[in-house]
C-alpha positions in Angstrom: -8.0 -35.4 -68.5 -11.5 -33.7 -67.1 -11.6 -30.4 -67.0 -11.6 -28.3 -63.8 -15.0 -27.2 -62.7 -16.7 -24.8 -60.5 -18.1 -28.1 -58.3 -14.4 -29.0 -58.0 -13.6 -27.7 -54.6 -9.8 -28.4 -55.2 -8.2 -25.1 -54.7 -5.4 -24.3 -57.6 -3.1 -20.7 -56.7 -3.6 -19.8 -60.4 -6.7 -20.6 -61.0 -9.9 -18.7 -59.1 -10.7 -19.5 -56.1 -14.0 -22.2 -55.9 -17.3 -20.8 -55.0 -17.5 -23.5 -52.1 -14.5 -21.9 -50.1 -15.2 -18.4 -51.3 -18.6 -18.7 -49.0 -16.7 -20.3 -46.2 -13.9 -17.7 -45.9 -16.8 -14.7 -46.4 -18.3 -16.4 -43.2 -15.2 -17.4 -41.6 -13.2 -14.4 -41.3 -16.4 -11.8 -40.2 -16.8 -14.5 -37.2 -12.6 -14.6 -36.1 -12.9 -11.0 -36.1 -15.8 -10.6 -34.0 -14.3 -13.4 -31.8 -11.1 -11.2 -31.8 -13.0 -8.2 -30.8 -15.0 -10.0 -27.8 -11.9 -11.4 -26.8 -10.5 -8.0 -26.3 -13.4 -6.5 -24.7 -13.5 -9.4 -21.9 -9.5 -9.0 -21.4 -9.9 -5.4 -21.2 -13.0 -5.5 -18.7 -11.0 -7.7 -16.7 -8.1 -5.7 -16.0 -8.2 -3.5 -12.8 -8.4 0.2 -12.4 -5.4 2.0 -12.5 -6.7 4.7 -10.7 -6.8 8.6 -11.2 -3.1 9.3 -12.0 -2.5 12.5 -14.2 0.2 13.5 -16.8 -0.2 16.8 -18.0 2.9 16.3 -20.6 1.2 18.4 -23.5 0.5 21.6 -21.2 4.2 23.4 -19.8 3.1 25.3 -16.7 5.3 27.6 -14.1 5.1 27.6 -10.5 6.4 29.4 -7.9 7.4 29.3 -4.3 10.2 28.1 -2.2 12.8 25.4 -3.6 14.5 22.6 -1.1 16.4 20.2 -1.4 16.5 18.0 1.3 15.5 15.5 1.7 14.3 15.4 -1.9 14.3 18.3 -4.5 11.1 20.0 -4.3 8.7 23.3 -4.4 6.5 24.2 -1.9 4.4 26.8 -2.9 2.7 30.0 -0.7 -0.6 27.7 0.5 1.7 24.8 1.2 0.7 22.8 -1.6 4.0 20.7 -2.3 5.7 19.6 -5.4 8.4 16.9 -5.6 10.5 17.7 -8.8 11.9 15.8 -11.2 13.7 15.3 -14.4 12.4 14.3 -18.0 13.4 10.1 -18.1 14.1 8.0 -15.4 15.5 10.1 -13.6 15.8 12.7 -10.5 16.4 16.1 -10.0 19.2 16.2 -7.6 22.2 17.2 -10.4 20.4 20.8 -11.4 23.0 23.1 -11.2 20.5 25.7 -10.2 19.6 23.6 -7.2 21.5 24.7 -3.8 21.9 23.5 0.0 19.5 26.8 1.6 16.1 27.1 0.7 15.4 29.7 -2.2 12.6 31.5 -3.6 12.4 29.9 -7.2 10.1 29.5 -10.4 9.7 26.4 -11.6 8.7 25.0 -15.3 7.4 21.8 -16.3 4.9 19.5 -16.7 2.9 18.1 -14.0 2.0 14.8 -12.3 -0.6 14.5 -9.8 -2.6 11.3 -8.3 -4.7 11.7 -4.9 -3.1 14.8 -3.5 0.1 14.0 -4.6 2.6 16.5 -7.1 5.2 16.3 -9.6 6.9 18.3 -11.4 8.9 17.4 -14.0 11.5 19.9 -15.3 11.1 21.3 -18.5 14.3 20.3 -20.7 15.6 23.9 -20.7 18.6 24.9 -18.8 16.6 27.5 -17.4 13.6 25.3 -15.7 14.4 26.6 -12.4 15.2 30.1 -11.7 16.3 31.1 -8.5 14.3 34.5 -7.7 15.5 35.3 -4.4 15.2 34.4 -0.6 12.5 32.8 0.4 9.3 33.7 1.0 8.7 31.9 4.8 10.4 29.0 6.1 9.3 25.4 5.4 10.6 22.9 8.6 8.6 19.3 8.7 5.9 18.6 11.1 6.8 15.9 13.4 3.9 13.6 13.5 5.5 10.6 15.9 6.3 6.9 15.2 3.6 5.1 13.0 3.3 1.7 11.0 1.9 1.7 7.8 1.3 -1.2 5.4 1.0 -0.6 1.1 3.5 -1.0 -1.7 6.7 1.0 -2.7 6.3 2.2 -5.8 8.5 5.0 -8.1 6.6 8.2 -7.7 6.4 9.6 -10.9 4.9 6.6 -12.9 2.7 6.0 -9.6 1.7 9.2 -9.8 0.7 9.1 -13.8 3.8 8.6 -15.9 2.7 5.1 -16.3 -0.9 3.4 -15.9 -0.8 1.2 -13.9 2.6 2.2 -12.5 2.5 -0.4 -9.4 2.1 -4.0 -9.2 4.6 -7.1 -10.5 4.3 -6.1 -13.9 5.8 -2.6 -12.8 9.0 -4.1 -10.5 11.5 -3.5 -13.0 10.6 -0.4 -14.5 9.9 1.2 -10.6 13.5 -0.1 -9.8 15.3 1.3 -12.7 13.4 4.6 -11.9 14.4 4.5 -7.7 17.6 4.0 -9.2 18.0 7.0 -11.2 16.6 9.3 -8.4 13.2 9.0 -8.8 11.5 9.3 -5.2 10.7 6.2 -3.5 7.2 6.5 -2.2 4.8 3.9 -0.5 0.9 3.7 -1.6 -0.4 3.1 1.9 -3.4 0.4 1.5 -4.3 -2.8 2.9 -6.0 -3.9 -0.7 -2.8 -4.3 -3.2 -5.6 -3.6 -5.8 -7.1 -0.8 -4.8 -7.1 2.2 -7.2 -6.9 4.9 -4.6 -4.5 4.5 -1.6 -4.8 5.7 2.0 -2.2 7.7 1.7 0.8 8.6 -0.5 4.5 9.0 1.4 7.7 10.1 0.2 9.7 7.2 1.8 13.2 8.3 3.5 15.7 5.5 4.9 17.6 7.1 7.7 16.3 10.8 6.0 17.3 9.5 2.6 15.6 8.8 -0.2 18.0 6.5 -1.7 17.4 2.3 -1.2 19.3 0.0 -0.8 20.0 -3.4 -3.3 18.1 -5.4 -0.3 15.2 -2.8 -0.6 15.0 -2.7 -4.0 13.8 -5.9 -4.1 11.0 -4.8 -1.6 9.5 -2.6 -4.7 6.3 -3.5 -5.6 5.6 -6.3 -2.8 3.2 -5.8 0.2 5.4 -3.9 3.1 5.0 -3.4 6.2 7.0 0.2 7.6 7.7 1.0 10.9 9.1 4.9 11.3 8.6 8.5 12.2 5.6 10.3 10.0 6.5 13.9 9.1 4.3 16.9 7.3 6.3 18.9 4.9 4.2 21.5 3.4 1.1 18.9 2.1 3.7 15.9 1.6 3.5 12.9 4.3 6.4 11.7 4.5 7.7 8.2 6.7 11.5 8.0 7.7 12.6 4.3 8.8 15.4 2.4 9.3 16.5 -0.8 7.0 15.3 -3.4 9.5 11.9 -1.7 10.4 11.1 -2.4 6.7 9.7 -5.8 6.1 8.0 -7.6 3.4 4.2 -9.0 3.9 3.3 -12.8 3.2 
């Protein structure tokens, strides 16, 4: 029998590997990893922009002003800036024992959200997050702005607004519906381009002044909409308050 040599490019596991495929794996794998790499970098340039959504979840701040609760749990501070509040999770403020019918003067802690104007608090995991520190300061009523029709998506509003990026879209349905359902606020991302990075507008969206959807409008969530209601101004939050039927999916 002939012995092996190092011209026999038969490959045997115990014996070393031949000189002929040792030069075509030290070419072979540099060029699938490169391939790899540019592969990536074309997928990743293709993807759209997710927009300016912030999540401040390192940095536990404290605000203050007045606390309400309807029609969603929120703090509206002394120059009107608004914060809708929320819970750590999937899930909305509304069960906070601290939280009460009147408007109070509180302090708030948390960690905050924020995307084109819009604000989120959510609650630091202490029982004390929200102390009630008296009456409040002035009265908060919404500003009536009359009947209005806007077109966007409905999206959760704390991944919209920068737990998640991208937090709207198809890929996002489920997750935005399991978040509506826990109390999350329902908000719409008023645009006429589904892929634009920075809506019109963003609305807290009430259902006959609640912020609580339907089964049939959950399966609106993250499909073009057309809405048909009354716009309100609550402190800086635009708000849009509509009835079941005036809410109607795009082509």
């Amino acid at each position: 029998m002939n012995e092996r040599t190092e011209q026999d490019p038969m490959y045997v596991g115990y014996l070393p590997l031949p000189t002929r495929h040792r030069v075509f794996l030290a070419l072979l794998i540099p060029a699938l990893m490169l391939a790899l790499i540019g592969t990536a970098t074309l997928i990743a340039a293709g993807q759209r922009d997710p927009g300016p959504a912030m999540w401040n979840a390192s940095e536990e701040r404290a605000w203050s002003g007045t606390l309400i609760t309807t029609p969603y749990p929120m703090l509206i501070e002394d120059d009107g800036t608004t914060h809708l509040i929320v819970e750590m999770g999937k899930r909305g403020a509304h069960e906070r024992s601290t939280l009460g019918p009147d408007p109070r003067a509180a302090e708030v802690h948390g960690y905050e959200l924020r995307r084109s104007g819009r604000r989120i608090i959510e609650l630091a995991p202490d029982a004390d997050a929200i102390t009630i520190t008296g009456p409040p300061a002035r009265a908060h009523t919404p500003n009536e702005l009359g009947p209005g029709t806007v077109r966007g998506e409905i999206v959760d509003g704390k991944c919209f607004l920068g737990a998640m990026k991208p937090g709207d879209g198809k890929a996002h349905k489920s997750c935005a519906i399991l978040c509506i359902q826990g109390g999350l606020p329902p908000m719409v991302a008023v645009r006429d381009d589904p892929f634009d990075p920075t809506p019109d507008e963003i609305l807290l969206l009430l259902v006959d002044g609640s912020p609580t959807l339907s089964p049939e409008l959950l399966e609106l969530v993250a499909s073009p909409v057309e809405i048909f209601g009354t716009r309100s101004r609550l402190g800086t939050l635009g708000t849009i308050d509509a009835s079941p039927n005036d809410i109607r999916p795009l082509p």
